[in-house]
N, C-alpha and C positions, 0 to 999 in steps of 0.2 A: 150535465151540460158543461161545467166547469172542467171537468177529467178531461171531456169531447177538444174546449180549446185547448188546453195546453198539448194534450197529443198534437192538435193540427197546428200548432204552433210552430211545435217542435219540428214537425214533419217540412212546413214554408222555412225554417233555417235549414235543416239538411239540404232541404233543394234550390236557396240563396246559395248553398254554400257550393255547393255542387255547378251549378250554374257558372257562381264567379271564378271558380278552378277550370272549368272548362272554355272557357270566355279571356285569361289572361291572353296578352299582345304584348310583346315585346319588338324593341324596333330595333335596327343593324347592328346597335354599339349594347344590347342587352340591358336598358333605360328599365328599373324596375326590379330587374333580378337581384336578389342582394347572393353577393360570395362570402364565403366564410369568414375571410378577413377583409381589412381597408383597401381597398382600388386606388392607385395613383396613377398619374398620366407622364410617361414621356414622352415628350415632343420633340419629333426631328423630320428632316427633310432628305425624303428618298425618292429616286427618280424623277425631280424635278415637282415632289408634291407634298404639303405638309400631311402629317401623319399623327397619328395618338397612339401610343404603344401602352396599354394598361397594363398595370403588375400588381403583385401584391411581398409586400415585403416584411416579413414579420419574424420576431425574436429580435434578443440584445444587439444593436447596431454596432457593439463591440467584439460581439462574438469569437474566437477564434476560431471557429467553423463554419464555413459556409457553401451553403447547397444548394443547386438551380434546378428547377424540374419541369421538363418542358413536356406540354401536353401530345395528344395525341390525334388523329385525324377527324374524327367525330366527334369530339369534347374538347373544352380549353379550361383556366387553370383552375377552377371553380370544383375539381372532380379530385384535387390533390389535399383537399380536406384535412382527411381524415391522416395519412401520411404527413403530413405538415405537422398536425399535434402531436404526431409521435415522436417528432424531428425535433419539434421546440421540449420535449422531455430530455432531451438528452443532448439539450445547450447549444443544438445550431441554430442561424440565422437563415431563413430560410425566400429565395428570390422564385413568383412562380410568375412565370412571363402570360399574356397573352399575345398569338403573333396575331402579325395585320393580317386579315380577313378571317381571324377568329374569336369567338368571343365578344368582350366588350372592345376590342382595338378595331381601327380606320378596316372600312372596307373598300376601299378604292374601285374607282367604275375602270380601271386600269393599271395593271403591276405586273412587271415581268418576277413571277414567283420562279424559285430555288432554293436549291435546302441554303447557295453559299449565299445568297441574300439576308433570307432570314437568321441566319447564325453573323453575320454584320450586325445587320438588326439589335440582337441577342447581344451581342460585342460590347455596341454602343450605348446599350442601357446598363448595363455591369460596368462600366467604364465612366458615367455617368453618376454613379452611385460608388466610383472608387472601391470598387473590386475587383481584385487583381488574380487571387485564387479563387479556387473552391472544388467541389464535387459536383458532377453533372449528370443526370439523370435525366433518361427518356424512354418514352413509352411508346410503344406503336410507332407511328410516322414521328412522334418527337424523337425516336430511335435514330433514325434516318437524319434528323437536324443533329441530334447530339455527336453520332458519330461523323460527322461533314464538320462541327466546329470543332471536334475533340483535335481531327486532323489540321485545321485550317490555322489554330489558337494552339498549339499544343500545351504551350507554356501555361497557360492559365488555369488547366486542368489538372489537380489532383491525382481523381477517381473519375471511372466513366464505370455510369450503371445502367444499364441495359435491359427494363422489363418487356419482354414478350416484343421488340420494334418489330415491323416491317421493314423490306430492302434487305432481306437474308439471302434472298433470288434477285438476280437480273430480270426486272420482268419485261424490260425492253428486249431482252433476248427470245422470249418464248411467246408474248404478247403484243399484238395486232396494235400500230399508232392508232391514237383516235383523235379525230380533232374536239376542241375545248365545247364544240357545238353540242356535239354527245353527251359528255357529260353536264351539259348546262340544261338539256332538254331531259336528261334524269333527275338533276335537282330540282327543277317544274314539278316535275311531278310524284314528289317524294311526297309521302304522307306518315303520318305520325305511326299510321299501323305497320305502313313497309318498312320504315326504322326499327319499332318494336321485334318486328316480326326475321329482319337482319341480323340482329344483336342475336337475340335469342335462338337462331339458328346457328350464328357462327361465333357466340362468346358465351355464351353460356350452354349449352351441352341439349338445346330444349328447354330450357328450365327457364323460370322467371320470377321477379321478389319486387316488393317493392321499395326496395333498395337500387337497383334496375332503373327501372321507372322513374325514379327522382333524376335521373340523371338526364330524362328527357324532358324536363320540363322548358330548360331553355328553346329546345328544338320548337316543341309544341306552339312557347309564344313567338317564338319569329314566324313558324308557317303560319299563324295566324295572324301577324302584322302587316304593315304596308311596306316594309322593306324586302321580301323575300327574296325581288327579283335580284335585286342587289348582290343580298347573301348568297342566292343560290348562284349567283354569275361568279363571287369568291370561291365558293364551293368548289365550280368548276374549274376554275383557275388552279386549283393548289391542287388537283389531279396533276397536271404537269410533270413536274418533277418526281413525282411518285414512280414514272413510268419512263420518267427519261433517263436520270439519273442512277449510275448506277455504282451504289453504296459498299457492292461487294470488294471492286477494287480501291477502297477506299482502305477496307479493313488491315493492310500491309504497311501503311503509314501510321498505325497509332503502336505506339510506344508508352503510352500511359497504363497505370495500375485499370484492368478492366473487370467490371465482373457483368457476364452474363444473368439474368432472372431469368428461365422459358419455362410456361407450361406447358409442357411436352405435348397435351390435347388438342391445342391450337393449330387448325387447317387455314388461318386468312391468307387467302389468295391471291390479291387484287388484280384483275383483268383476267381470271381464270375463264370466263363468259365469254371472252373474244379470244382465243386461242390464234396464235400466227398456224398458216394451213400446214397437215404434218405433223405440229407438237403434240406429243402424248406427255407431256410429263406433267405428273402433279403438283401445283402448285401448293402450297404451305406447308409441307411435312413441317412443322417445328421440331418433331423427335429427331430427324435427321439437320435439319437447318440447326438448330442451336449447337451440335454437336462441331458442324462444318466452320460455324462463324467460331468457334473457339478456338479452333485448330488454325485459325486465319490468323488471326487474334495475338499476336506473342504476348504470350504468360500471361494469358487474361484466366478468368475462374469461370467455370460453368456448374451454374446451380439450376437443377431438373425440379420441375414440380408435378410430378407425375398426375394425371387426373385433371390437371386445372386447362382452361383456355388463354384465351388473349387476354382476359381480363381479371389476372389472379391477385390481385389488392382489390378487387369488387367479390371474387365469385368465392375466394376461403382467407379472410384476413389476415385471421392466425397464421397460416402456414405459411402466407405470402410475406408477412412481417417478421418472420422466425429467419426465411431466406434472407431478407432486406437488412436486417441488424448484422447477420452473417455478411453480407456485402459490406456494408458501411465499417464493419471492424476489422477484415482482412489488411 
């Protein structure tokens, strides 16, 4: 009888525990989530509305090196972890912004988004914090921001690093406008599986870890909060400039030391699903995209990671941190 309770004991915490894991809420500003380092708040006023810009700011405030790294479309600065501790090994100071309507920062029930807003944004909070240099790093759509401040700041940048961004295509050129309504009536009805089931089709190869997975926890508790509509109206919002702006002719104005990261496996497309009538072309080749952005690029470096996708600091760390140390000391 005694063996019998503890089994059932055991068996009611497994499923306490399971229960509470599937049950966390999180609400617009991610109240609850803890991130790998301290969260700070800058406070400023943009388009006539106060705002809360969270970052996180860590190593010697003396540093003589310092490096920004802006997230990407689906995750904010909480995913830059594990790269951060490698950064603070080797003596930077390291700034990871969250932008407005991501993350723990404001989500406004109104913002005219753009990459040049949010690199202001971005401006003011390094400016704020009396940084003047540094190395800039972006990921996916932070691609798109980093190479929009790289051009806009030139002076303030170092290095520009570039893993795997989107905006290698014009995709206002081969893709259909859509209004903000579209995409706000996609993030309604996004579900934790169709996220999963995205990622793992288009970032990881099919494949899945629960490595992965942890990255979706924040998602999990906002769709399950009382803010979603909120988020999901941000969400839609910062489609915008993904699809408007375009990042290619941008690439002729940066004069900065640049290095390319692409995992050559990478097909992210965005708006491939609504093709303008006529386009046959494929959207995401990165074999061929990261090749083109190099040659754009004066005297930037292009580093291949053959096999890997969008997500090659998630999907082979080694390989991806072997590229990253090779960027960071060219």
């Amino acid at each position: 009888m005694k063996k019998f309770c503890v089994v059932l004991f055991a068996l009611f915490a497994v499923v306490t525990q399971a229960y509470a894991a599937n049950s966390v809420k999180y609400n617009k500003e991610l109240d609850g989530f803890d991130y790998p380092f301290d969260v700070k708040t800058f406070n400023f006023n943009s388009q006539d509305k106060d705002l809360k810009m969270r970052y996180m700011d860590v190593g010697d405030k003396r540093a003589e090196k310092v490096i920004v790294l802006l997230h990407g479309k689906n995750f904010s600065g909480y995913y830059w972890d594990r790269v951060a501790n490698d950064l603070l090994k080797r003596n930077y100071r390291v700034i990871i912004p969250d932008q407005i309507g991501f993350g723990k920062s404001s989500k406004p029930e109104a913002y005219q988004y753009s990459f040049g807003q949010l690199a202001l944004n971005t401006k003011l909070l390094l400016d704020s914090l009396d940084i003047k240099k540094f190395d800039l790093v972006g990921h996916s759509m932070g691609g798109m921001l980093a190479t929009t401040f790289t051009a806009n700041y030139t002076n303030a940048v170092n290095k520009l690093i570039l893993i795997n961004p989107i905006g290698l295509e014009d995709y206002g050129k081969y893709v259909q406008f859509k209004d903000v309504n579209f995409f706000y009536k996609n993030e309604l009805a996004k579900t934790l599986d169709k996220a999963r089931n995205y990622q793992k089709k288009n970032y990881y190869d099919g494949k899945w870890s629960s490595e992965y997975e942890k990255l979706l926890v924040p998602l999990k508790g906002m769709l399950a909060g009382d803010d979603w509509k909120i988020v999901a109206w941000n969400n839609a919002l910062t489609y915008g400039p993904i699809f408007s702006e375009n990042i290619v002719d941008r690439f002729s104005q940066i004069n900065n030391e640049t290095v390319l990261i692409i995992g050559t496996r990478d097909k992210t497309g965005p708006g491939r699903g609504w093709l303008k009538e006529g386009v046959t072309r494929q959207l995401g080749e990165y074999q061929k995209l990261g090749v083109n952005a190099h040659n754009l690029i004066k005297g930037s470096v292009l580093i291949e990671l053959p096999g890997l996708g969008h997500m090659p600091q998630f999907e082979d760390y080694d390989a991806f941190i072997k590229a990253f140390h090779q960027a960071l000391d060219k």
